[in-house]
C-alpha positions in Angstrom: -34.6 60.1 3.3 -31.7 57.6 3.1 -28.4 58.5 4.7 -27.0 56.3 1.5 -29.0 57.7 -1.2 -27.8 60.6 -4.0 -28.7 64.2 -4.2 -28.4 66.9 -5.6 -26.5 70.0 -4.0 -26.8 72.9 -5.8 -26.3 71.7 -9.9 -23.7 68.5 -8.6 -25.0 65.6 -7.8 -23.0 63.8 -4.4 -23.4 59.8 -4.3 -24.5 60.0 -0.6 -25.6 62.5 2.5 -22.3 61.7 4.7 -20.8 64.6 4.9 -16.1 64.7 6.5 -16.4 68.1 8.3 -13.1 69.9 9.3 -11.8 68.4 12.5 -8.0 67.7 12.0 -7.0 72.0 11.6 -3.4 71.8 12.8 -1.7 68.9 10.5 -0.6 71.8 7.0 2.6 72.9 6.2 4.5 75.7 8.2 3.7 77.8 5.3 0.2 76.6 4.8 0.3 74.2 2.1 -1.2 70.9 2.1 0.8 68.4 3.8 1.0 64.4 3.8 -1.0 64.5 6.7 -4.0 66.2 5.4 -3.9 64.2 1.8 -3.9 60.8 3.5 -6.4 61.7 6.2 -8.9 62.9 3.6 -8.1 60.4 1.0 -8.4 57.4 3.6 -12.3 58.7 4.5 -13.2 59.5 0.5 -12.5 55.9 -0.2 -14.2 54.6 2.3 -17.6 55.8 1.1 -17.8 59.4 2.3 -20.3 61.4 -0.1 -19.2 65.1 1.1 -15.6 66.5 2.6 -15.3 69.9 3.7 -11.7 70.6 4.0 -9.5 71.9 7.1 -10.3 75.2 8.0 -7.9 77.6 5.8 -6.8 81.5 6.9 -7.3 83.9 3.9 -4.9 86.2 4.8 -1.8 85.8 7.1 -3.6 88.1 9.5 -6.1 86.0 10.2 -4.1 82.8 10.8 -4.6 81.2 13.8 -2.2 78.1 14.3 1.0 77.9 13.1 0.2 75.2 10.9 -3.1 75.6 10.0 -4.1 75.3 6.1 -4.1 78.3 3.9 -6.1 79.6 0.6 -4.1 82.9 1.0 -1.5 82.3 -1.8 -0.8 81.5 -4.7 1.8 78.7 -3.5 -1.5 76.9 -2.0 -2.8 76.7 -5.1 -1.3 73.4 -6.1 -1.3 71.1 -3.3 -5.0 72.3 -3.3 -5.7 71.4 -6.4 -4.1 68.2 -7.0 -6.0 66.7 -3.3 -9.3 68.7 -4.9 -8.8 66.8 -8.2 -8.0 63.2 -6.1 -11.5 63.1 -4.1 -13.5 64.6 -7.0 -12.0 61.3 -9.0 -13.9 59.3 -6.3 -17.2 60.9 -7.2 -17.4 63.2 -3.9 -18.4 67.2 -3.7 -15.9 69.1 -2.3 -15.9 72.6 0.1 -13.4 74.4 2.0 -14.1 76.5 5.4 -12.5 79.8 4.9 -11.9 82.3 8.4 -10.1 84.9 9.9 -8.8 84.3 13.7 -10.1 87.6 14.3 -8.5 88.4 17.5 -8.0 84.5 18.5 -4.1 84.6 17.6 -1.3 86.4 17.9 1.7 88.6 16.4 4.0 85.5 16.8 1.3 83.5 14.5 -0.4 86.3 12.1 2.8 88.7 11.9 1.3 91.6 13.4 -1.2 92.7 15.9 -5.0 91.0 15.9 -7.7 92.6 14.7 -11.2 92.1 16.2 -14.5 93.9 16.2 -13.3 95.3 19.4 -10.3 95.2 21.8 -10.2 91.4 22.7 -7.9 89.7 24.6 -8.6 85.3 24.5 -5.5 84.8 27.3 -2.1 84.5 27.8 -1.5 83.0 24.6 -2.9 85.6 22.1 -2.4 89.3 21.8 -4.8 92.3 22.7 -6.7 92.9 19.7 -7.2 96.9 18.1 -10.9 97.4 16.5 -11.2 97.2 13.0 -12.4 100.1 11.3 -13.7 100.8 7.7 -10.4 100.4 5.4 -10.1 96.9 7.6 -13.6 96.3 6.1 -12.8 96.6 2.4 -9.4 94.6 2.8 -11.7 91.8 4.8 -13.9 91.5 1.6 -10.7 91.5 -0.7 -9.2 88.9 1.2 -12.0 86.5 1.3 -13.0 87.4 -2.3 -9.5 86.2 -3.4 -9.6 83.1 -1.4 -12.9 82.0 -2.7 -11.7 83.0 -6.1 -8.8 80.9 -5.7 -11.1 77.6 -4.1 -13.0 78.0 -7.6 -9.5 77.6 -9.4 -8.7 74.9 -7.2 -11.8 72.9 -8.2 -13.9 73.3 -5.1 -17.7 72.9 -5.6 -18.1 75.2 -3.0 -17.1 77.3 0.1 -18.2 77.8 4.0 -17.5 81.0 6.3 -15.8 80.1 10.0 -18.6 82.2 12.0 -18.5 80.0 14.9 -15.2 78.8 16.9 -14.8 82.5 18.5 -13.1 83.3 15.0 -13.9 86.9 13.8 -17.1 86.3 12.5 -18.5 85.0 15.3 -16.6 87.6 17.3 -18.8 89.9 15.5 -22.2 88.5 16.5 -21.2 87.8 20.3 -22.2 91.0 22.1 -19.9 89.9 24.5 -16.8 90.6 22.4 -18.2 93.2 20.4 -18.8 96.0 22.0 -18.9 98.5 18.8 -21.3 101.3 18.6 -21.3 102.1 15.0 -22.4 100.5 12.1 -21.1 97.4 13.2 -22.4 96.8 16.8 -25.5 96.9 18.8 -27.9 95.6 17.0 -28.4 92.3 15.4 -28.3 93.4 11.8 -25.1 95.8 12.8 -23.4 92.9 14.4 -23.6 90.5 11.3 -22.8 92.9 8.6 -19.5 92.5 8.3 -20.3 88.6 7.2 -23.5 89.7 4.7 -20.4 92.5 3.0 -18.1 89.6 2.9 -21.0 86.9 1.1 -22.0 89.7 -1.1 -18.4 90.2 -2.1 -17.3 87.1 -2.9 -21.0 86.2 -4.6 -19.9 89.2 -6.5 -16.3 87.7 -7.5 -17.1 84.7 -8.5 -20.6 85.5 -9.9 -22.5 82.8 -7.6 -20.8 80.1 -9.4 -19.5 78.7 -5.7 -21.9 77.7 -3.0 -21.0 79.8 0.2 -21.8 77.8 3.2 -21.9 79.7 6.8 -20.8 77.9 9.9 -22.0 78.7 13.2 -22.8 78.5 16.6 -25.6 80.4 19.0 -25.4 78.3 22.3 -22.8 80.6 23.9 -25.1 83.4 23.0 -27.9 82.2 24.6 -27.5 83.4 28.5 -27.3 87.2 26.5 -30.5 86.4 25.4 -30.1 85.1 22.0 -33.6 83.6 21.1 -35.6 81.9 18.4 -36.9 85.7 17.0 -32.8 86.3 16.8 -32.2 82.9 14.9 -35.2 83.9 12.3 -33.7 87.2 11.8 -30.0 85.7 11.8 -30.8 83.5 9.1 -32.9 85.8 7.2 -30.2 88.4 7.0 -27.7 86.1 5.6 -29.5 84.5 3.2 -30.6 88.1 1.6 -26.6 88.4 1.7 -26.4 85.1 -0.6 -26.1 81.9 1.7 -26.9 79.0 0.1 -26.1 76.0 3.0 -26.6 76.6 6.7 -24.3 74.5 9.1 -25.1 74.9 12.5 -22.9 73.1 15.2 -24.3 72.3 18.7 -22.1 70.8 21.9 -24.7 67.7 20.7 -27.2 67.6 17.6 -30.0 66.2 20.1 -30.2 69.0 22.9 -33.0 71.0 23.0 -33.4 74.9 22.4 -35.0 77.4 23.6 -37.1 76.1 26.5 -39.0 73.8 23.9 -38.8 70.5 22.8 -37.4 70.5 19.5 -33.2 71.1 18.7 -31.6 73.0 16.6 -31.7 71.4 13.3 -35.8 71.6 13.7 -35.0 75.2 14.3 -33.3 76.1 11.7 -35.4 74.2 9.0 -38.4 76.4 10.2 -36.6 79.2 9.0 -34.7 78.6 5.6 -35.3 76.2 2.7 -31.6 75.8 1.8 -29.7 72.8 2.6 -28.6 72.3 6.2 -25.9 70.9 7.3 -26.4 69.0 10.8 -23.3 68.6 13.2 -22.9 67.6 16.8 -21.5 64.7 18.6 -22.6 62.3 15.7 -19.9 59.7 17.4 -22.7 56.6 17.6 -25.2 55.0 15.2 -28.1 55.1 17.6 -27.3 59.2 17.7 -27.6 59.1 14.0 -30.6 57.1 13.7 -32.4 59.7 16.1 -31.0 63.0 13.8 -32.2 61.0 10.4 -35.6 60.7 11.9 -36.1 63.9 12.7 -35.4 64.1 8.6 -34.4 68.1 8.4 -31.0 67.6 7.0 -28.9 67.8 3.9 -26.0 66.2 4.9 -24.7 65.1 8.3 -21.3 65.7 9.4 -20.4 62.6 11.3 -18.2 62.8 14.0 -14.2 61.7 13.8 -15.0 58.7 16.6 -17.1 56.7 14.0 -14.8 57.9 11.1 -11.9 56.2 13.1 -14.4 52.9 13.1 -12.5 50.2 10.4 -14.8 49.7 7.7 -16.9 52.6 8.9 -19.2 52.8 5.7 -20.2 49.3 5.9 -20.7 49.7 9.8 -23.2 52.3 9.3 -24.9 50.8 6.7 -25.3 47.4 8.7 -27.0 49.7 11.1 -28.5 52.7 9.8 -30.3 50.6 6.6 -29.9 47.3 8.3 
């Protein structure tokens, strides 16, 4: 499998496997919108070569914002901006997705506009606020919300979307036994502690009539000194894909370290359990780490990291080296 080489994702068709994850979240508009900022960083990398760009990660409700200028798919007044930087990069031949979350209890009233929600009573510091539990009519708004904003990434001309449940946002909040401490429906057990995601896939599958992709973004290494293990991954990424998940982006602190006492990392992992595209992300930042990640030939797309992005004439670089 070529780096360089076309595939299909879904029914599009993306001109190569090099995939512009979110790594620039603070550069929108006060209010959300897309600024100058975001358009030229994007724009700069799509012309370049890149095949795949997820955009910035974007709040879905003004409760869940988490930076005061983070990007937004909450209003309607994002709608434009949106579109117009959506309808730019697709002229250059290049799929498009958008990482929607919810800060969960990672903010604060000064940002969000009123006191964090979490699946417990969370406190991140001395720059957020003490989070209340959310409870069932905090549920049904949750689904809303994100049904709405992938509603509105399908208006915008997204080809599809990807759920924030790593990052310590509320998703991944959820699953970390640590910070949720619940003992209802939506704690204890594995299942209990991912439903809130599966209600949210299902709802916005639901919305949009699977016409979008949804993505899910997430992490396990801080889980693993509770005792998160290879069974837990299985049953992690079984669940979700009953809920609908069609692409599975895991992120590691680097793509090559091992997992769970055994020889083989993450990505080989995950590709024992699912069939759907995977997304591979991790400290990408030199060729010879690439080389090592395409070899062990389990991925969709690789999500390069910003140091070789920032590389002039990146494309060419990599292609010099990777297909030499």
């Amino acid at each position: 499998m070529s780096l360089f080489e076309s595939f299909k994702l879904g029914n599009i068709r993306a001109k190569n496997r090099i995939l512009v994850p979110p790594y620039n979240d603070g550069i929108a508009q006060k209010d959300g919108r897309v600024s100058h900022a975001i358009y030229e960083h994007l724009m700069r990398l799509v012309r370049q070569g890149a095949g795949i760009v997820i955009f910035n990660t974007a709040y879905i409700t003004q409760q869940g914002k988490s930076h005061p200028l983070q990007l937004g798919v909450a209003e309607e007044n994002h709608l434009p901006g949106l579109k117009n930087l959506v309808s730019h990069i697709k002229a250059e031949g290049v799929i498009t997705g958008i990482r929607l979350s919810h800060a969960g209890a990672k903010t604060s009233e000064r940002i969000c506009g009123e006191q964090p929600i979490g699946p417990s009573a969370i406190n991140f510091g001395k720059d957020f606020d003490l989070s209340r539990p959310f409870d069932q009519d905090d549920v049904e708004e949750l689904c809303l919300f994100y049904s709405h904003a992938i509603e509105r990434a399908e208006e915008a001309g997204f080809d599809f979307v990807e759920l924030n449940g790593a990052q310590q946002q509320l998703l991944d909040q959820c699953l970390h036994p640590r910070y949720n401490t619940r003992e209802d429906e939506y704690g204890g057990k594995l299942e209990n502690r991912l439903r809130l995601a599966c209600n949210i896939v299902k709802a916005m599958k639901e919305r949009v009539n699977s016409r979008l992709m949804v993505g899910y973004f997430f992490s396990i290494h801080d889980k693993l000194e509770d005792g998160f293990n290879a069974k837990n991954l299985k049953t992690m990424i079984k669940i979700l894909e009953d809920a609908g998940v069609d692409i599975f982006h895991p992120i590691t602190i680097h793509v090559m370290n091992k997992f769970f006492d055994s020889e083989e990392t993450l990505l080989e992992w995950v590709s024992k359990y699912t069939e759907k595209s995977i997304i591979v992300e991790g400290n990408i930042k030199s060729t010879q780490v690439l080389k090592e990640v395409l070899a062990i030939d389990k991925a969709t797309m690789y999500g390069i990291d910003k140091a070789l992005f920032a590389r002039p004439n990146w494309y060419q670089f990599l292609q010099k080296k990777i297909a030499g």
